[in-house]
C-alpha positions in Angstrom: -18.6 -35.5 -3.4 -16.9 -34.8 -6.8 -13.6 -35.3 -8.1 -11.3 -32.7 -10.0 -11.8 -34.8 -12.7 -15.4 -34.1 -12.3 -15.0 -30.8 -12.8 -13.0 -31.0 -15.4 -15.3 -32.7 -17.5 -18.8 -30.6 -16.2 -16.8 -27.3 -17.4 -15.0 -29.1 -20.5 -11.3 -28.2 -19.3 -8.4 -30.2 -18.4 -7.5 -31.1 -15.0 -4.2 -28.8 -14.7 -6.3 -25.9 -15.7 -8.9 -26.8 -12.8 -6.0 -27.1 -10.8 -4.6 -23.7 -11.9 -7.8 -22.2 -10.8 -8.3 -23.8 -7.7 -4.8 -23.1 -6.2 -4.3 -20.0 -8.3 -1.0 -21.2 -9.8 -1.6 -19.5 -13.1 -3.5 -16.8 -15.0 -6.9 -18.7 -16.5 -9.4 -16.6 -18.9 -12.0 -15.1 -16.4 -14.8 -17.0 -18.9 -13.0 -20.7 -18.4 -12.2 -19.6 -14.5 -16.4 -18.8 -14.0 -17.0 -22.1 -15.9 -14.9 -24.3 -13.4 -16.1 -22.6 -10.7 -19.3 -23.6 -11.4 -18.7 -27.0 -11.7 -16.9 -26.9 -8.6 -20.3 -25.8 -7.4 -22.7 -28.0 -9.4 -20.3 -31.2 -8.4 -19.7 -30.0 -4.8 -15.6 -31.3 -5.1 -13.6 -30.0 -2.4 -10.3 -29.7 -2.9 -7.5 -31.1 -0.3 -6.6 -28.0 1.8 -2.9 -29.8 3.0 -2.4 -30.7 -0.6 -3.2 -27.7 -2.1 -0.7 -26.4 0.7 2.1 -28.4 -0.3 1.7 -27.5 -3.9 1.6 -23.9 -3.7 3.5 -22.9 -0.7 -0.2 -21.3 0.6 -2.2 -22.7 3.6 -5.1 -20.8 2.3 -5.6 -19.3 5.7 -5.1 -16.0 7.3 -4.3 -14.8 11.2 -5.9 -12.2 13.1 -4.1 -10.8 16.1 -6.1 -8.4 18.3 -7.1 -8.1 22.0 -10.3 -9.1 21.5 -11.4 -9.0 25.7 -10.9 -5.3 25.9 -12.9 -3.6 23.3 -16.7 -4.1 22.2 -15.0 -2.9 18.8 -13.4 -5.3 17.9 -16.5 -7.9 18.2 -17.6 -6.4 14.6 -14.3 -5.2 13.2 -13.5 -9.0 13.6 -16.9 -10.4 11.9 -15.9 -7.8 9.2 -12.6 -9.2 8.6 -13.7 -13.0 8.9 -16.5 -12.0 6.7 -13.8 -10.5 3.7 -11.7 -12.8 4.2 -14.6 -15.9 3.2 -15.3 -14.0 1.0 -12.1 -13.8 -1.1 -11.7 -17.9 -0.3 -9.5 -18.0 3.1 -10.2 -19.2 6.2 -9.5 -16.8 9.8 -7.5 -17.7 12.4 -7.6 -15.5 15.3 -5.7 -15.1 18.8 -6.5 -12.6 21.4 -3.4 -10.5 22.1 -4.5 -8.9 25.7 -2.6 -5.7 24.4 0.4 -7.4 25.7 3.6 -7.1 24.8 4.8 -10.8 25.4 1.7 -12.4 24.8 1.4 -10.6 21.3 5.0 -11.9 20.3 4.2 -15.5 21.5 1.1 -15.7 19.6 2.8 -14.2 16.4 5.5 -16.8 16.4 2.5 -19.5 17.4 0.7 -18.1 14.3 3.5 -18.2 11.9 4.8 -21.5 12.9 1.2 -22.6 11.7 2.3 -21.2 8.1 -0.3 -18.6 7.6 -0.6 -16.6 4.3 -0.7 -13.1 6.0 -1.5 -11.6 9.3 -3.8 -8.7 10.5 -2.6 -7.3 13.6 -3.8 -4.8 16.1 -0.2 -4.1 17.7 0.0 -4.4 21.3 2.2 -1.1 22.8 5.9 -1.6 21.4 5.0 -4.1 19.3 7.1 -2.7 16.4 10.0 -3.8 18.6 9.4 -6.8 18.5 6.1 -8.6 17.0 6.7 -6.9 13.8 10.1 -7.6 13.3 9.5 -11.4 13.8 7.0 -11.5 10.9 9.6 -9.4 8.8 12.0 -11.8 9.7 10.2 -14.6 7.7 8.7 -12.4 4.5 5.2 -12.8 5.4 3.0 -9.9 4.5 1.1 -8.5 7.4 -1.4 -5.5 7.9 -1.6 -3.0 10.8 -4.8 -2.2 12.0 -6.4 0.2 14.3 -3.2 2.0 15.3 -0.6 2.5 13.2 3.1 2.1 13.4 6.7 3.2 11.8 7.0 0.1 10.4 7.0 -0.5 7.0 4.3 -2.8 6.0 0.6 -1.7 4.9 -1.6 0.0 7.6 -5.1 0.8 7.9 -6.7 3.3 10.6 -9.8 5.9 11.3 -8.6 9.4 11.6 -8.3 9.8 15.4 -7.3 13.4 16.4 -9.7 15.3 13.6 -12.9 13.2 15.2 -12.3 13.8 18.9 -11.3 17.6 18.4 -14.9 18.0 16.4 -16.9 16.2 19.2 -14.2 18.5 21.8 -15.1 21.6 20.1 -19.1 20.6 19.6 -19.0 21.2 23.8 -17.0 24.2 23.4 -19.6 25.5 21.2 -22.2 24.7 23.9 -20.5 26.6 26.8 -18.7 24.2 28.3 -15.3 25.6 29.4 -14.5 23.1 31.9 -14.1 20.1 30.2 -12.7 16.7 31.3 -11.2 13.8 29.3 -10.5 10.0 29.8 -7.6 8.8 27.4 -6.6 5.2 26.7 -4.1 2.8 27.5 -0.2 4.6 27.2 1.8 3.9 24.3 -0.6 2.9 22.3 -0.7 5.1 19.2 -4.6 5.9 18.8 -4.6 6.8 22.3 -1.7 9.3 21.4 -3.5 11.1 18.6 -6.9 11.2 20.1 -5.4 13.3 23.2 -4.1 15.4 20.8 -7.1 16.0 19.0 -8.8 16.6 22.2 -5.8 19.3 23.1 -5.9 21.1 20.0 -9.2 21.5 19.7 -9.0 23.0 23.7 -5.9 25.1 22.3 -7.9 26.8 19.9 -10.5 27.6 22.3 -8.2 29.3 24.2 -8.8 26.8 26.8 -6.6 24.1 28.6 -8.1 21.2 30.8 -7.1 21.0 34.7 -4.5 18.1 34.9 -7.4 16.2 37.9 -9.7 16.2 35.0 -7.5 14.5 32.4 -7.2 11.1 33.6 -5.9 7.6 31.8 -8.7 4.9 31.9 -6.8 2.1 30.6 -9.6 1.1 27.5 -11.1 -0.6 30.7 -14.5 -0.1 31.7 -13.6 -0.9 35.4 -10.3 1.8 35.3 -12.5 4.6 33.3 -15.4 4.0 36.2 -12.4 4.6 38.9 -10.9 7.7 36.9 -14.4 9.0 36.6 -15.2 9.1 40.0 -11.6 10.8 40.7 -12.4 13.4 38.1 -16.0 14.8 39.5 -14.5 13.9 43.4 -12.2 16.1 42.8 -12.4 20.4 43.9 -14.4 22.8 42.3 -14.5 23.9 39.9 -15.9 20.2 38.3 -15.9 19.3 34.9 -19.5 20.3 32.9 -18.5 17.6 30.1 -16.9 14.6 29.9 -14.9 13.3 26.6 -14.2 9.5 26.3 -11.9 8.2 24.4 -13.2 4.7 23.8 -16.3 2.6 24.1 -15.0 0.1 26.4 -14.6 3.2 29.0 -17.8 5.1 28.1 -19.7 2.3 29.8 -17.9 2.5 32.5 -17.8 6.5 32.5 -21.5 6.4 32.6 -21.6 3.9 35.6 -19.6 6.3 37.4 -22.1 9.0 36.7 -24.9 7.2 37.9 -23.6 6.1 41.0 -22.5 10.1 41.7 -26.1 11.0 40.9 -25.3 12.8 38.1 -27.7 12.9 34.8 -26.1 12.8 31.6 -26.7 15.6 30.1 -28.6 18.1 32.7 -25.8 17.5 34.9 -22.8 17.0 32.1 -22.7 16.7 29.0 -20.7 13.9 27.5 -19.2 12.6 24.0 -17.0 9.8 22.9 -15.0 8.6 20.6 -16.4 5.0 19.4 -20.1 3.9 18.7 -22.0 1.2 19.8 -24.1 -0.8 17.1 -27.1 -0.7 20.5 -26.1 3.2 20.7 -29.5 4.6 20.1 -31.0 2.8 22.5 -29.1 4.6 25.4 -31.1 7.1 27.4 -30.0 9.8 26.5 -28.9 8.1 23.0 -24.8 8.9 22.9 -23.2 11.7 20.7 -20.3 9.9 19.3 -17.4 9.5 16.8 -18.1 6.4 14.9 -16.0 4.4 13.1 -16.6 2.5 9.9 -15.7 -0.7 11.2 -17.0 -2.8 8.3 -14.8 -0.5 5.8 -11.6 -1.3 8.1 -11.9 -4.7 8.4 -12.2 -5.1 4.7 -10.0 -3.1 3.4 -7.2 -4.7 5.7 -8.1 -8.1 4.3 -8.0 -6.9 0.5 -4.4 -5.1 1.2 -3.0 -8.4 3.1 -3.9 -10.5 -0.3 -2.8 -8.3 -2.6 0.2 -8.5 -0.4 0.3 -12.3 -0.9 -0.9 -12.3 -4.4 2.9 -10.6 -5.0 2.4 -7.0 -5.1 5.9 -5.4 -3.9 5.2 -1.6 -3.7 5.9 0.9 -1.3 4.0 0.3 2.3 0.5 1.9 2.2 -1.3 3.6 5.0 -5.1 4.6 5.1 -6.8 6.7 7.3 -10.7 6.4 6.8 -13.3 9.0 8.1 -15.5 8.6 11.1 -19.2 10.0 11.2 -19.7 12.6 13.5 -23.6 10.7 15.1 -25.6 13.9 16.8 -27.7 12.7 19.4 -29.0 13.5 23.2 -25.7 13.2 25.4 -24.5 16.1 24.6 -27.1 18.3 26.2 -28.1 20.0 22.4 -32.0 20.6 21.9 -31.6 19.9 18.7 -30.6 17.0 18.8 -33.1 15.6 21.3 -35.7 16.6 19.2 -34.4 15.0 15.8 -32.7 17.2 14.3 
């Protein structure tokens, strides 16, 4: 394994300005900087992570909090992320939140006593209360994610009401006037706007869901199969279509509908928010909101070290588009044939 002085004298530089490159302490000329990166390459020297630490103030790692159990979105959200951040030379450290108030405040405090460059988080309901204002407390930059917040730090979302009023009024469009919804967990933000997105879009229709068939499923498969089974037990007139409001639940919307012997979508039509990456191999393949997961995880990463390579402007929040994916669920002809 090579020293710094090895790759000093493989890219014909001194050893501070190896050093400046490696730990980023300096501005180097982008040709030089591509030279000793080479030679860091061609002589396979690896610095001292807990030196390079002490010198700069920077444990060249960043911290991912995010309830990672609950949602099949965040398995690739988080590969995005841990991929970006690689990418851009830090290493991820990531603790599962639960979407827990306490839990999310204990693992911040864990995560910044480990002296962490930046954090992503996914807040946890009221977590501007009190997660975020313990990472204020000791300056260091952190990203929202997901859901978004008051707080005053950088944030990065999918649109949430636009999406579910599309795939709300896509139904309409079809016939459907009876139309039931499962929202997420309360106090959660994205919940918040999605139900609004599905309102509205009823609103305009002139038409307003029974309250038995708008029911909270928790972002829990086991809760959304319980809710489902409430909604279509429930009087006539029943639902005709269903709108989900996660992935996690749509699975267990769809158990639900099976075990009632009801055929998605001769029987009702149905449409969530969230794709799967496996989503065309459902039978019927699901019409869905999808979310460009790979586009959040990396922007969040390239705010968060922008954030730690010192720029101080005003918080930033971005809302990125979802694609509207047509396929069989939704009972259109079209779209079972192709098209």
């Amino acid at each position: 394994m090579g020293t710094m002085a090895d790759v000093a004298a493989a890219a014909g530089v001194s050893i501070s300005t190896v050093s400046h490159v490696i730990n980023e302490t300096r501005r180097v000329d982008p040709r030089t900087r591509d030279a000793v990166l080479a030679a860091i390459a061609a002589t396979g020297y690896r610095r001292n992570a807990l030196a390079a630490a002490l010198a700069t103030s920077r444990s060249g790692v960043l911290a991912l909090s995010i309830a990672a159990g609950r949602n099949p979105y965040f398995g690739p959200l988080m590969r995005a992320i841990e991929s970006r951040a690689s990418e851009l030379g830090y290493t991820l450290m990531m603790g599962d939140s639960h979407d827990d108030t306490e839990i999310e405040y204990q693992l911040v405090g864990s995560l910044l006593d480990r002296r962490v460059d930046g954090l992503i988080i996914a807040p946890a309901p009221d977590s501007e209360r009190r997660a975020i204002p313990a990472i204020a407390a000791t300056g260091t930059p952190v990203v929202l994610i997901d859901r978004l917040s008051p707080a005053d730090v950088d944030q990065v979302a999918s649109e949430g009401a636009e999406p579910v009023a599309r795939l709300t009024t896509h139904l309409v469009e079809r016939g459907h006037r009876h139309i039931g919804v499962l929202t997420g967990r309360p106090g959660i933000q994205s919940t918040e706007e999605r139900i609004e997105g599905f309102r509205d879009a009823m609103a305009a229709a002139g038409l307003r869901a029974a309250p038995r068939h708008v029911r909270c499923g928790d972002s829990r498969a086991d809760e959304a199969h319980t809710q489902t089974l409430a909604i279509f037990g429930s009087r006539a007139p029943q639902p005709t279509a269903l709108v989900v409001l996660n992935n996690e639940m749509t699975v267990g919307a769809l158990r639900a509908l099976r075990d009632l012997d009801l055929r998605v979508p001769d029987d009702v039509a149905l449409v969530a928010y969230d794709d799967f990456e496996w989503s065309d191999l459902f039978s019927p393949g699901l019409t869905a909101a999808a979310q460009d997961v790979e586009a959040i995880g990396r922007r969040c990463v390239d705010l968060l070290v922008d954030r730690i390579g010192g720029f101080d402007g005003p918080r930033r929040v971005e809302r990125l588009p979802t694609a509207f994916h047509h396929r069989d669920s939704c009972g259109c002809e079209r779209a079972r044939a192709g098209g």
